[in-house]
Gaussian input, Z-matrix of N, CA and C with variables (Angstrom, degrees):
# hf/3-21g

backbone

0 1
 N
 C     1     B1
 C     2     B2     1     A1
 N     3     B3     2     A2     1     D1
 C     4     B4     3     A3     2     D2
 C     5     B5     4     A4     3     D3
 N     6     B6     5     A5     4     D4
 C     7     B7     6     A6     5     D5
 C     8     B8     7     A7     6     D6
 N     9     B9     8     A8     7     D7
 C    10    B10     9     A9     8     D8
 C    11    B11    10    A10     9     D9
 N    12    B12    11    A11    10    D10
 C    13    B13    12    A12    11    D11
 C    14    B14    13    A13    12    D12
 N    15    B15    14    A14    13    D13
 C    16    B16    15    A15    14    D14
 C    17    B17    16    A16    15    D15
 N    18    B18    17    A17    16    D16
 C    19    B19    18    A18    17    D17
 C    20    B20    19    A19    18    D18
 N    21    B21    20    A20    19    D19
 C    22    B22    21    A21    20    D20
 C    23    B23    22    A22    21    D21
 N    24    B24    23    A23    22    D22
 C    25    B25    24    A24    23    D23
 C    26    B26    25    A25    24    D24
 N    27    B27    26    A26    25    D25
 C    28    B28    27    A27    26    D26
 C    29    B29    28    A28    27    D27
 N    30    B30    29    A29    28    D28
 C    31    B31    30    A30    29    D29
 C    32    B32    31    A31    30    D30
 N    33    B33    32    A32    31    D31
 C    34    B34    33    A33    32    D32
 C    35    B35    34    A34    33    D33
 N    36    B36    35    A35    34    D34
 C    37    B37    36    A36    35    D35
 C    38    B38    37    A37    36    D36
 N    39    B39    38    A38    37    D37
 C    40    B40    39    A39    38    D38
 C    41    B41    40    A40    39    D39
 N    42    B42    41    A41    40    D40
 C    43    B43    42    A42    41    D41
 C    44    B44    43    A43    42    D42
 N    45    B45    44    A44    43    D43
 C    46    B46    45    A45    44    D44
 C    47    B47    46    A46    45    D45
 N    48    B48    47    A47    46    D46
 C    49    B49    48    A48    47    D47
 C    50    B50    49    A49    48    D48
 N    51    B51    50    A50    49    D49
 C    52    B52    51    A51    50    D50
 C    53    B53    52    A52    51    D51
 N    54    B54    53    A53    52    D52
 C    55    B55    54    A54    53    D53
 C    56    B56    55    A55    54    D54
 N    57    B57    56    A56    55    D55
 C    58    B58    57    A57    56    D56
 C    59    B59    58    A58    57    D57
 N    60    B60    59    A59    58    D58
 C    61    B61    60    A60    59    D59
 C    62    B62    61    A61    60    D60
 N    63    B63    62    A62    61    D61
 C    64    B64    63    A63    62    D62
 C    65    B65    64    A64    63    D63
 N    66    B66    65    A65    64    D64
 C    67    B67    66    A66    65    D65
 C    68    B68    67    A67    66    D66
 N    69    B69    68    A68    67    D67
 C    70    B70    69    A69    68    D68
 C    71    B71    70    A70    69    D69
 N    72    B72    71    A71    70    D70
 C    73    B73    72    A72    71    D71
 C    74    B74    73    A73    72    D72
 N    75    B75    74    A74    73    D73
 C    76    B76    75    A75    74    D74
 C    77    B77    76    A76    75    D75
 N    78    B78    77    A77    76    D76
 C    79    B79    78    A78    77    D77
 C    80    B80    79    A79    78    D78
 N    81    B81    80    A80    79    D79
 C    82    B82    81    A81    80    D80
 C    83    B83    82    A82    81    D81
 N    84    B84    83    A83    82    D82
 C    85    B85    84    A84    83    D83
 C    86    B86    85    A85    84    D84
 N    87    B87    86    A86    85    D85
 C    88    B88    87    A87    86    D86
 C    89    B89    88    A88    87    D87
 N    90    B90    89    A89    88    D88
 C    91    B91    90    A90    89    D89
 C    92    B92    91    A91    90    D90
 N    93    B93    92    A92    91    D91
 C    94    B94    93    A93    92    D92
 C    95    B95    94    A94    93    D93
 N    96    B96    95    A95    94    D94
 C    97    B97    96    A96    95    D95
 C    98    B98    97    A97    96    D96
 N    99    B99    98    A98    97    D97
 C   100   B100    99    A99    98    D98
 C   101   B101   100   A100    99    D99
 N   102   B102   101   A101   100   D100
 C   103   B103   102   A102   101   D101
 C   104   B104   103   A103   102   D102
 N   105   B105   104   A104   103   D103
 C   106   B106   105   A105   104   D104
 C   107   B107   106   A106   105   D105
 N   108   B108   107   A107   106   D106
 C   109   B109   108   A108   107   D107
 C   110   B110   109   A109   108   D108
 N   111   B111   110   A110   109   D109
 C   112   B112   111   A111   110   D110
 C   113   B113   112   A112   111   D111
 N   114   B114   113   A113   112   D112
 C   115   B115   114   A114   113   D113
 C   116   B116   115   A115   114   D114
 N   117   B117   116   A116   115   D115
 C   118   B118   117   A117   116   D116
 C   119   B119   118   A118   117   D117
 N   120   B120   119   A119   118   D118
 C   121   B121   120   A120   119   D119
 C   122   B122   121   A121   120   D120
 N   123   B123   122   A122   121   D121
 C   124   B124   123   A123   122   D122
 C   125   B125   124   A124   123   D123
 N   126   B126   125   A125   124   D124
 C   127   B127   126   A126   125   D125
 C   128   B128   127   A127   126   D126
 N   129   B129   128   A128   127   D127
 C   130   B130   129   A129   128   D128
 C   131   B131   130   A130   129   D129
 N   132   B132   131   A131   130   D130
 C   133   B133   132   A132   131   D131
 C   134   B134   133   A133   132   D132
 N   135   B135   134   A134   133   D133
 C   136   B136   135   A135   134   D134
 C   137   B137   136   A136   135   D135
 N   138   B138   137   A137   136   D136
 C   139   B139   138   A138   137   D137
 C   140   B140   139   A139   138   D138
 N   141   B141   140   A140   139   D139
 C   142   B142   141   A141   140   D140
 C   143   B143   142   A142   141   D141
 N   144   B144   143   A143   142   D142
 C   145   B145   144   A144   143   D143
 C   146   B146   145   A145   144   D144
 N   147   B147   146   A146   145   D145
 C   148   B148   147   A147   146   D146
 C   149   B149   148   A148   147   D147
 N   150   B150   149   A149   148   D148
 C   151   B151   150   A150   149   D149
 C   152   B152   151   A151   150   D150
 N   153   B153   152   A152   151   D151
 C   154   B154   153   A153   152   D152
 C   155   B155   154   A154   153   D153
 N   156   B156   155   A155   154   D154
 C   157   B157   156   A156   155   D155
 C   158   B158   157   A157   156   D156
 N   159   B159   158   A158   157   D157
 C   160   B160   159   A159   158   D158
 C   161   B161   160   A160   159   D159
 N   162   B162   161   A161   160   D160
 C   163   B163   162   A162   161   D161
 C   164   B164   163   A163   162   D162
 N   165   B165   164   A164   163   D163
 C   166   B166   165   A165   164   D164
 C   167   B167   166   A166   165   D165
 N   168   B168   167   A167   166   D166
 C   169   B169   168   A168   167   D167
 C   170   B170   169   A169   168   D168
 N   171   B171   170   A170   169   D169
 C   172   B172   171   A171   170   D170
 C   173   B173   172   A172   171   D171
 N   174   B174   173   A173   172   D172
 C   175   B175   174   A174   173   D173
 C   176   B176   175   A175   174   D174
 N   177   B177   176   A176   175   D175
 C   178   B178   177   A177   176   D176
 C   179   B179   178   A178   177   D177
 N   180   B180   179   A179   178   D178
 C   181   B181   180   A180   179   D179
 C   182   B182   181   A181   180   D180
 N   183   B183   182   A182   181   D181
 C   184   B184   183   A183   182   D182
 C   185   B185   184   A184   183   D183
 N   186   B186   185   A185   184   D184
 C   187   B187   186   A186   185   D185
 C   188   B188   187   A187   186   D186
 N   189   B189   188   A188   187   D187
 C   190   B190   189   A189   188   D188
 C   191   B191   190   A190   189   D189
 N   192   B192   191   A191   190   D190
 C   193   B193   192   A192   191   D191
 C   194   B194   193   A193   192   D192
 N   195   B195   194   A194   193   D193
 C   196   B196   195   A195   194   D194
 C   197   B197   196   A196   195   D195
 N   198   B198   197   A197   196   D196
 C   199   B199   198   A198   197   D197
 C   200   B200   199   A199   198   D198
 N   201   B201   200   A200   199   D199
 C   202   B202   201   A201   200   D200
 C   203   B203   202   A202   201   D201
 N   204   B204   203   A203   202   D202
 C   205   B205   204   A204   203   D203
 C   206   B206   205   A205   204   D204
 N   207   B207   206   A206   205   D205
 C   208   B208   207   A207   206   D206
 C   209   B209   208   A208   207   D207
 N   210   B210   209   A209   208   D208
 C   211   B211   210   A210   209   D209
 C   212   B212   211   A211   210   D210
 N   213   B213   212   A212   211   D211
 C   214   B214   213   A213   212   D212
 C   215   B215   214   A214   213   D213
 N   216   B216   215   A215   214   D214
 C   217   B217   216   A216   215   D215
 C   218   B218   217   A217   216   D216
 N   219   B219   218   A218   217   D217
 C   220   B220   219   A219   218   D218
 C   221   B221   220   A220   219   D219
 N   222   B222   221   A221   220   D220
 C   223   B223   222   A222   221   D221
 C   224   B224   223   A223   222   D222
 N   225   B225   224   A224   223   D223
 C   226   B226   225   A225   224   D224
 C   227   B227   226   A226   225   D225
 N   228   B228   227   A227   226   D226
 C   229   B229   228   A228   227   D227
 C   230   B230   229   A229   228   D228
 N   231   B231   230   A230   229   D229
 C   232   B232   231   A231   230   D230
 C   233   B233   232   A232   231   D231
 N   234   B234   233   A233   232   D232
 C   235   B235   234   A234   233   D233
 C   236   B236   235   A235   234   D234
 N   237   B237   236   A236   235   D235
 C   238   B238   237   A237   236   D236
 C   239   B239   238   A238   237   D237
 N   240   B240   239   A239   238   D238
 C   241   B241   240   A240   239   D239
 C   242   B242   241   A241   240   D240
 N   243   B243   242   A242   241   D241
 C   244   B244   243   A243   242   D242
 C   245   B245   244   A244   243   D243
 N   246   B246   245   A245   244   D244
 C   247   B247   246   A246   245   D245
 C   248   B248   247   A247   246   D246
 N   249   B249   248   A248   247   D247
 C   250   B250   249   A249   248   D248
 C   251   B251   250   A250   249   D249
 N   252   B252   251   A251   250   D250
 C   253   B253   252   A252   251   D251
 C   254   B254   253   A253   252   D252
 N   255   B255   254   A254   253   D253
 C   256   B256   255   A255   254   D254
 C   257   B257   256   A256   255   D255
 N   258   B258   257   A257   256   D256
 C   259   B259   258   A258   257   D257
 C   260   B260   259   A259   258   D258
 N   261   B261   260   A260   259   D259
 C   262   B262   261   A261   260   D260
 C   263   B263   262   A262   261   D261
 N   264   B264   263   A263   262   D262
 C   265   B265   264   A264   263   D263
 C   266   B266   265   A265   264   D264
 N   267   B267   266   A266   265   D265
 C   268   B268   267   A267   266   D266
 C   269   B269   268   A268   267   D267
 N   270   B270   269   A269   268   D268
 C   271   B271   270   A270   269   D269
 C   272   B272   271   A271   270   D270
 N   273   B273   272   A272   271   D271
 C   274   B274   273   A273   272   D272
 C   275   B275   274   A274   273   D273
 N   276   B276   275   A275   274   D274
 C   277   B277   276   A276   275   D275
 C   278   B278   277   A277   276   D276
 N   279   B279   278   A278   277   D277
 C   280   B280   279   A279   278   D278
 C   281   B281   280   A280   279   D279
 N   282   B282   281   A281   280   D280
 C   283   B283   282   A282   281   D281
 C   284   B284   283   A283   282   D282
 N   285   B285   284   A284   283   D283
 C   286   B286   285   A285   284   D284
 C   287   B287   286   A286   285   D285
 N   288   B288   287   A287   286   D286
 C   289   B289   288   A288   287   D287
 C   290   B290   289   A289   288   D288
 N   291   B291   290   A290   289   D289
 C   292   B292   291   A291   290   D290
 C   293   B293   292   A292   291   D291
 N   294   B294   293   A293   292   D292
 C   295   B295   294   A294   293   D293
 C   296   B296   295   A295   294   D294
 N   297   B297   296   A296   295   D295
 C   298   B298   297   A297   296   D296
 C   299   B299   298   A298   297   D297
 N   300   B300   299   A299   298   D298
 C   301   B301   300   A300   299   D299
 C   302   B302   301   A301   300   D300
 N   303   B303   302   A302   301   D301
 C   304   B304   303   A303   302   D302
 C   305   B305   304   A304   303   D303

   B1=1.4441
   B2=1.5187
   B3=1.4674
   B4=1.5940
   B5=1.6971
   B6=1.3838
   B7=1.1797
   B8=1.9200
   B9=0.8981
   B10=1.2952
   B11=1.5065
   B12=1.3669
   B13=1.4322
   B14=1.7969
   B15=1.6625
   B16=1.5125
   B17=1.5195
   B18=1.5222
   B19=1.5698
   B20=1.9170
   B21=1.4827
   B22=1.7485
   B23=1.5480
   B24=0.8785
   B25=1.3560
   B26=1.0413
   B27=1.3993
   B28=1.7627
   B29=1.7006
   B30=0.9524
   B31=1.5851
   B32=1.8116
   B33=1.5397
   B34=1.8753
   B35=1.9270
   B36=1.6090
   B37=1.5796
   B38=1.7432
   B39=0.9624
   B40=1.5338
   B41=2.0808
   B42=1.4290
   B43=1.5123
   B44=1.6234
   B45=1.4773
   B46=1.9163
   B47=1.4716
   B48=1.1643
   B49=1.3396
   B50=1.2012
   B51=1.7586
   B52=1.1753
   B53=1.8325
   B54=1.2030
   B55=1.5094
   B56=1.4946
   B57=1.7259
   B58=1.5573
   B59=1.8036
   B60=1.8954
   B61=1.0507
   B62=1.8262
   B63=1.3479
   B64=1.5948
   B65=1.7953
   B66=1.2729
   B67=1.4040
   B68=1.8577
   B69=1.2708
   B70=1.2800
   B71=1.6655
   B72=1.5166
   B73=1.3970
   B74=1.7079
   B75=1.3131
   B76=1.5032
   B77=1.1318
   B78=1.6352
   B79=1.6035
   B80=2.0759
   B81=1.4186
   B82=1.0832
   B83=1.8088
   B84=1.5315
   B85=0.8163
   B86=1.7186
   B87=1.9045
   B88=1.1723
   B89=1.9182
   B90=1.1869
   B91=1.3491
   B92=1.4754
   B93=1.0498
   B94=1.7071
   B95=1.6688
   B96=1.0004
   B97=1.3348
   B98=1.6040
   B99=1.3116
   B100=1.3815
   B101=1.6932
   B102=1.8644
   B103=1.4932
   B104=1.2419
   B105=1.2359
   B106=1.4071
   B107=1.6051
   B108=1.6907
   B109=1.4128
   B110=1.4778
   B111=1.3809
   B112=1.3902
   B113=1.3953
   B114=1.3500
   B115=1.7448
   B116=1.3806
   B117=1.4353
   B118=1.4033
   B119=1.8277
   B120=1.4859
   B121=1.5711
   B122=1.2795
   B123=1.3377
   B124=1.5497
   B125=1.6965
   B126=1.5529
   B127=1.5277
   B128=1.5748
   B129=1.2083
   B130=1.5691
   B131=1.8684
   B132=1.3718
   B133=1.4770
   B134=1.5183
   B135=1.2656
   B136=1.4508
   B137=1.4993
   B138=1.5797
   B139=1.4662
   B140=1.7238
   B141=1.5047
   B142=1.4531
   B143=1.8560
   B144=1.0202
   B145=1.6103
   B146=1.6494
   B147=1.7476
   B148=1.0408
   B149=1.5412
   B150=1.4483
   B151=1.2502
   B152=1.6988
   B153=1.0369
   B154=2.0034
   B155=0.7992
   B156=1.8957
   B157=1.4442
   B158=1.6113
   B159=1.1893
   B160=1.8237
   B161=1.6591
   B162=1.4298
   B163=1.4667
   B164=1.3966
   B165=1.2474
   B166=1.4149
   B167=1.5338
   B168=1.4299
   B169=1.5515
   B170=1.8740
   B171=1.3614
   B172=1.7181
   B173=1.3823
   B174=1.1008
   B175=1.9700
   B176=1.9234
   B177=1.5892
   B178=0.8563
   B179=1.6779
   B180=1.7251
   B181=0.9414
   B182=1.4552
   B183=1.6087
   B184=1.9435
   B185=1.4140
   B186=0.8208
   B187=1.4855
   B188=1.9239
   B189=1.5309
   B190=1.5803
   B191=1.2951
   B192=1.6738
   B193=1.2752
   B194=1.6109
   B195=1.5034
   B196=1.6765
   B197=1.6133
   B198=1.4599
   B199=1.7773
   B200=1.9145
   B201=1.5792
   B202=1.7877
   B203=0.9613
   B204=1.5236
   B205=1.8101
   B206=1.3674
   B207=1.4018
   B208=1.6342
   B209=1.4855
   B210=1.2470
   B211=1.8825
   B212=1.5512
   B213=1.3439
   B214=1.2610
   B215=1.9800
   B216=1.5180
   B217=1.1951
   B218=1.3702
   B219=1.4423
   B220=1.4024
   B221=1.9027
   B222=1.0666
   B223=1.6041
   B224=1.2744
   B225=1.8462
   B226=1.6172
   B227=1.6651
   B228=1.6524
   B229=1.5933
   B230=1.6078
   B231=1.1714
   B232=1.8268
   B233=1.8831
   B234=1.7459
   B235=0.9101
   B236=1.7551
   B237=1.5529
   B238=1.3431
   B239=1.4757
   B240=0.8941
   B241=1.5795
   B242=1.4622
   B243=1.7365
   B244=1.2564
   B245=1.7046
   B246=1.7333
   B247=1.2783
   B248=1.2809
   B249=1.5085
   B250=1.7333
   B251=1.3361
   B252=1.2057
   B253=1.2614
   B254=1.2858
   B255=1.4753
   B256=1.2372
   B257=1.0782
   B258=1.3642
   B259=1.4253
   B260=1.5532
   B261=1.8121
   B262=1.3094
   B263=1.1349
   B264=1.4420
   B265=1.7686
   B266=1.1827
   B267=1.1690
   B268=1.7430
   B269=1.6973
   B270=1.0416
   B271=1.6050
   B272=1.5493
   B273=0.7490
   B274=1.6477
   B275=1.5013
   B276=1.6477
   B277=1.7383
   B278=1.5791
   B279=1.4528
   B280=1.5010
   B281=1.6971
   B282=1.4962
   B283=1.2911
   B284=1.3409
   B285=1.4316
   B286=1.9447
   B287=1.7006
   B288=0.9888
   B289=1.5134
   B290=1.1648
   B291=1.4415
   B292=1.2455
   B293=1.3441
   B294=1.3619
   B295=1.3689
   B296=1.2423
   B297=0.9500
   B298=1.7561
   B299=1.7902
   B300=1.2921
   B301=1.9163
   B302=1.2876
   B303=1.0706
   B304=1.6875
   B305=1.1046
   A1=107.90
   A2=113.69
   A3=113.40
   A4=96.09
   A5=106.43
   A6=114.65
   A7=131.80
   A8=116.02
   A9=100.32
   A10=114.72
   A11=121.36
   A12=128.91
   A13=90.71
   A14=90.45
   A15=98.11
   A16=85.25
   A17=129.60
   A18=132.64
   A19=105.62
   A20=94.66
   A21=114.98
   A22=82.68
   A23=160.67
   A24=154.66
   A25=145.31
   A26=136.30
   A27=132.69
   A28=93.42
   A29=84.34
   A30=96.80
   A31=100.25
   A32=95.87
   A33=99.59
   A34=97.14
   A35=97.45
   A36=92.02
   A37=121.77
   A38=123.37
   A39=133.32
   A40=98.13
   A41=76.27
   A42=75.41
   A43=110.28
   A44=109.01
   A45=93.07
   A46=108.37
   A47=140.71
   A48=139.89
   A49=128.81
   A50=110.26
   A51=109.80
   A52=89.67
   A53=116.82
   A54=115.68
   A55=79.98
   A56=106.97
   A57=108.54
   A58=76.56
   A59=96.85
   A60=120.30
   A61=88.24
   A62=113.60
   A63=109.66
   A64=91.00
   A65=113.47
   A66=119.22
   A67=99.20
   A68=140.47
   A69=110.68
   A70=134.62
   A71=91.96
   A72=95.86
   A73=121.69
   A74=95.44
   A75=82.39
   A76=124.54
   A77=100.24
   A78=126.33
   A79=102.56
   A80=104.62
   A81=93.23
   A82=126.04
   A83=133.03
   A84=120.72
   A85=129.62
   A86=92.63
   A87=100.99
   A88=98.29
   A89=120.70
   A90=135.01
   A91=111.40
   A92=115.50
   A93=134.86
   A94=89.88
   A95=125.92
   A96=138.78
   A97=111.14
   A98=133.14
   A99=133.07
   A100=126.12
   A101=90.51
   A102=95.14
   A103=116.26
   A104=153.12
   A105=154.53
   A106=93.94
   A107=127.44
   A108=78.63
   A109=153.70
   A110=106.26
   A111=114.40
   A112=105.91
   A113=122.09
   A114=142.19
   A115=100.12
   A116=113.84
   A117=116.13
   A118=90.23
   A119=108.90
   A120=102.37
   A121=112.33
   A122=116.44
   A123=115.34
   A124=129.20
   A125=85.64
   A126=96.07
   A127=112.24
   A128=127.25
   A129=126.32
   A130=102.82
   A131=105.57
   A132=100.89
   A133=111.27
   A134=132.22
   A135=127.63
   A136=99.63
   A137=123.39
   A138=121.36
   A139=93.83
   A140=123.34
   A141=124.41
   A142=112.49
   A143=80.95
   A144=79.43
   A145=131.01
   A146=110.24
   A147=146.41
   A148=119.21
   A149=116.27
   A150=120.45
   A151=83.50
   A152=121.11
   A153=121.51
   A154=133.28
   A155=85.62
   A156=143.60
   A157=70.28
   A158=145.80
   A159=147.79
   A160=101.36
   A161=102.27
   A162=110.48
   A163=123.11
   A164=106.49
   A165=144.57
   A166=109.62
   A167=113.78
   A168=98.05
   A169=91.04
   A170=109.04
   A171=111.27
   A172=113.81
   A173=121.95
   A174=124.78
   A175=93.50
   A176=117.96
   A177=121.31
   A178=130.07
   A179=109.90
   A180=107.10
   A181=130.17
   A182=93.78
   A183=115.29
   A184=136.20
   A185=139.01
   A186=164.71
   A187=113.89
   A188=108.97
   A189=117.90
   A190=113.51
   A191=144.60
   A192=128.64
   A193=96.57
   A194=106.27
   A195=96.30
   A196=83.36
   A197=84.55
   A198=96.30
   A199=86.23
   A200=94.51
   A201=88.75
   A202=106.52
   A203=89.69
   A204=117.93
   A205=117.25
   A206=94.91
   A207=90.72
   A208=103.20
   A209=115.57
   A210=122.30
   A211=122.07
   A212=106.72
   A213=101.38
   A214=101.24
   A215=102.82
   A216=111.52
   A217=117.48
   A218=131.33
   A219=113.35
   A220=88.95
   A221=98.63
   A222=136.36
   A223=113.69
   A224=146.70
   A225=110.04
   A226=87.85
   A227=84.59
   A228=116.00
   A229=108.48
   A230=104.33
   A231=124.22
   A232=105.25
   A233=113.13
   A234=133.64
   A235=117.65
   A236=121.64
   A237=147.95
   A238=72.11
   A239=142.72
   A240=116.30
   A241=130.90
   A242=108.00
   A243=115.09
   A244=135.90
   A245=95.66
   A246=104.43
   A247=155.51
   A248=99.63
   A249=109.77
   A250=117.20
   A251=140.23
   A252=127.02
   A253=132.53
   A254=146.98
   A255=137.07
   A256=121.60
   A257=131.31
   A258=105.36
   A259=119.87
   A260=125.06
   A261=126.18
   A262=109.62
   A263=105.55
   A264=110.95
   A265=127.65
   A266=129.95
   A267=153.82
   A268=115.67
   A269=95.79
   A270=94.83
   A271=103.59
   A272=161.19
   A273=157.23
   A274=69.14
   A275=117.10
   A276=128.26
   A277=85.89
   A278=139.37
   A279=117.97
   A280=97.71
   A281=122.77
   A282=112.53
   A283=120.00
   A284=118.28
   A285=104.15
   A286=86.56
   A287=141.08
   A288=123.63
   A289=122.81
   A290=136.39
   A291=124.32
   A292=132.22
   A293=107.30
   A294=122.18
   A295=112.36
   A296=123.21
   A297=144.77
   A298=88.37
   A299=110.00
   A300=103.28
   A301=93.60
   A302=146.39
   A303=131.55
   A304=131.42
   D1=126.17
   D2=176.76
   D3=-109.78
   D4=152.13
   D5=145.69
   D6=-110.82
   D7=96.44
   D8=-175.66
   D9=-88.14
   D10=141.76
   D11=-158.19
   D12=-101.12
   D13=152.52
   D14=165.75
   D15=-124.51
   D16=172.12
   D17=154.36
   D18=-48.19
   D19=108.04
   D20=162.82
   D21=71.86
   D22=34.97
   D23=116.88
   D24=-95.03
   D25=121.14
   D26=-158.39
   D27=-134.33
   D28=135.03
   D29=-163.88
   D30=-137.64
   D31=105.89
   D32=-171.30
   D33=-86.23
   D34=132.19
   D35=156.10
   D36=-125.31
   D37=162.85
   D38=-169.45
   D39=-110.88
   D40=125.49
   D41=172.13
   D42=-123.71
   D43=69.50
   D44=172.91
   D45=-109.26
   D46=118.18
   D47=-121.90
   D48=-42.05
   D49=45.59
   D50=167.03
   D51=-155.43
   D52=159.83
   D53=-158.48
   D54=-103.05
   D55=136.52
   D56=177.26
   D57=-141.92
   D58=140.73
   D59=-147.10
   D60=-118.70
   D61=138.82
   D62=-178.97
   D63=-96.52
   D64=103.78
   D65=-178.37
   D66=-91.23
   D67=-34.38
   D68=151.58
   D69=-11.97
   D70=-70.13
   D71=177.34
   D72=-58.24
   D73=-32.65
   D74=-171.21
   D75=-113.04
   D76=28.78
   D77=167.12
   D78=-99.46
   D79=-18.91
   D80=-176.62
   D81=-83.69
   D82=-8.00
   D83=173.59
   D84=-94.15
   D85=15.53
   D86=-175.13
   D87=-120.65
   D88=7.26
   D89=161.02
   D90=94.81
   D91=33.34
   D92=-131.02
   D93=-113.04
   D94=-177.32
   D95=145.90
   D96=-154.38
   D97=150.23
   D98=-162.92
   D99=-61.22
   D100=-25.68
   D101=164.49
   D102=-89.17
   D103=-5.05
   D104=145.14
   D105=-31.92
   D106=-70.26
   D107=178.90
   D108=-111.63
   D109=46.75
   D110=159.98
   D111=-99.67
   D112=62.13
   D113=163.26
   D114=-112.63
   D115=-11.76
   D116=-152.95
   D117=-107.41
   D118=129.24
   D119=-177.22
   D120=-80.89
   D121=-25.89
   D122=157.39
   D123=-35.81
   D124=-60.23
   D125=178.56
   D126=-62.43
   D127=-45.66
   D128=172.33
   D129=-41.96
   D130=-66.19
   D131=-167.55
   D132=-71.96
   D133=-7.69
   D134=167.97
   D135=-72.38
   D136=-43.68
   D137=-156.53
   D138=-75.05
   D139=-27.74
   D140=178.69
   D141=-71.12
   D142=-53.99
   D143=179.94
   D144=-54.38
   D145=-37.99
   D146=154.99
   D147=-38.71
   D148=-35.06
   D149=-151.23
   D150=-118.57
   D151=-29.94
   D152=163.12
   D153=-13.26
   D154=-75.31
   D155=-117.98
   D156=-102.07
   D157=-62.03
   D158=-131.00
   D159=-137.11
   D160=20.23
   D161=-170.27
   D162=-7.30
   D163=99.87
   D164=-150.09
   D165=-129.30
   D166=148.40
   D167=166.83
   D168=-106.10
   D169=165.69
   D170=156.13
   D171=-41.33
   D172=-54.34
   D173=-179.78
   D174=-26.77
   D175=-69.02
   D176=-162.23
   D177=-55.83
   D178=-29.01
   D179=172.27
   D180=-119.39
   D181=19.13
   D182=-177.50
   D183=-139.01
   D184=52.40
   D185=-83.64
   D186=-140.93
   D187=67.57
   D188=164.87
   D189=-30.91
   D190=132.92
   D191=144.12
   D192=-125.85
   D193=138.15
   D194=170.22
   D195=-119.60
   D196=133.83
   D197=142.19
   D198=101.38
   D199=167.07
   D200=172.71
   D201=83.69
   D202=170.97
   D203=162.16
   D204=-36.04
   D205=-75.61
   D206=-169.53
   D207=-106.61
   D208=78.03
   D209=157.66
   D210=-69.59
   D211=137.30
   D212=175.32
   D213=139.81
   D214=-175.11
   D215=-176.04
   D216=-104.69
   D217=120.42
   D218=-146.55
   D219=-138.99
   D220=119.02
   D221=173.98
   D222=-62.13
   D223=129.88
   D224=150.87
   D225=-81.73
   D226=172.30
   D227=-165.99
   D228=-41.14
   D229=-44.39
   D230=-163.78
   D231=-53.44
   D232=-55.32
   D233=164.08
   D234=-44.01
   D235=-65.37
   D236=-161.79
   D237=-72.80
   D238=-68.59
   D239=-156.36
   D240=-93.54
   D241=19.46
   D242=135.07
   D243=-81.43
   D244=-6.83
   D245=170.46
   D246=-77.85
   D247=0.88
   D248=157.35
   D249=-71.67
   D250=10.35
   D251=166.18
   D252=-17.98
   D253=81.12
   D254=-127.59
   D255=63.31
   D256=-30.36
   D257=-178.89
   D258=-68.91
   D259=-179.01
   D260=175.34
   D261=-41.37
   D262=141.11
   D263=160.19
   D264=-71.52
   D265=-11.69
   D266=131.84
   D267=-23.26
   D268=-72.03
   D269=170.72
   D270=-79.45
   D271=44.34
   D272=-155.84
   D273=-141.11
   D274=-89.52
   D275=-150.54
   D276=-55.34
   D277=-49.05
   D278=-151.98
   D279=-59.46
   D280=-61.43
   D281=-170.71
   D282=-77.62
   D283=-6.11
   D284=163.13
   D285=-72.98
   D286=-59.83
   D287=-175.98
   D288=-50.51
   D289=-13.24
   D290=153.08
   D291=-81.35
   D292=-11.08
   D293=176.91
   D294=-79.07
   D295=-9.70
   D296=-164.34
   D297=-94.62
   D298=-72.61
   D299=-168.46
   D300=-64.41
   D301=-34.06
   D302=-169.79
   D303=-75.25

C-alpha cells in the first residue's frame, strides 16, 4: 500500500492486482462524499457501460469497508478517475499521473 501525498491531501491506494483507489478520502478535501458522484447521469452510464464493456459485477469495481484499517469507499483506479468531475484540475493531472506509473 502506497500513499502518495498531495499538500493537505492523503489519498490511500490498494494495490492487489488491480489499483483500488480510497475515493472517500479524496472526495473529502473538496467537500464531496463518493455518492455525490453518482448524482451525475453521466457518471451512472459510464459506471454501466464500464461494467459491460469488462463484464464485471459492481462488487468488483466498488468496494464499502466500515470500520478498520482501511475504512471507507474504495474505487478501482478506472472508476476513481472519472471522479473529479468538478473537482481541481490539479488533482485531475496528479492522479492521471499516477495512473501512468501503475
Amino acid at each position: 500500500m502506497s500513499q502518495p501525498r498531495l499538500p493537505h491531501w492523503k489519498i490511500t491506494f490498494l494495490d492487489d492486482n488491480r489499483v483500488m483507489v480510497n475515493v472517500s478520502e479524496m472526495s473529502k478535501p473538496f467537500g464531496k462524499q463518493p455518492n455525490d458522484w453518482l448524482k451525475y447521469k453521466q457518471s451512472e452510464e459510464y459506471l454501466h457501460a464500464l461494467l459491460k464493456r469488462r463484464n464485471r459485477r459492481l462488487a468488483d469495481l466498488v468496494k464499502v469497508t466500515r470500520g478498520g484499517k482501511n475504512s471507507g469507499t474504495w474505487m478501482h483506479k478506472d472508476v476513481a478517475l472519472s471522479l473529479p468531475v468538478g473537482f481541481r484540475g490539479r488533482f485531475t493531472t496528479f492522479i492521471t499521473t499516477y495512473q501512468r506509473r501503475s
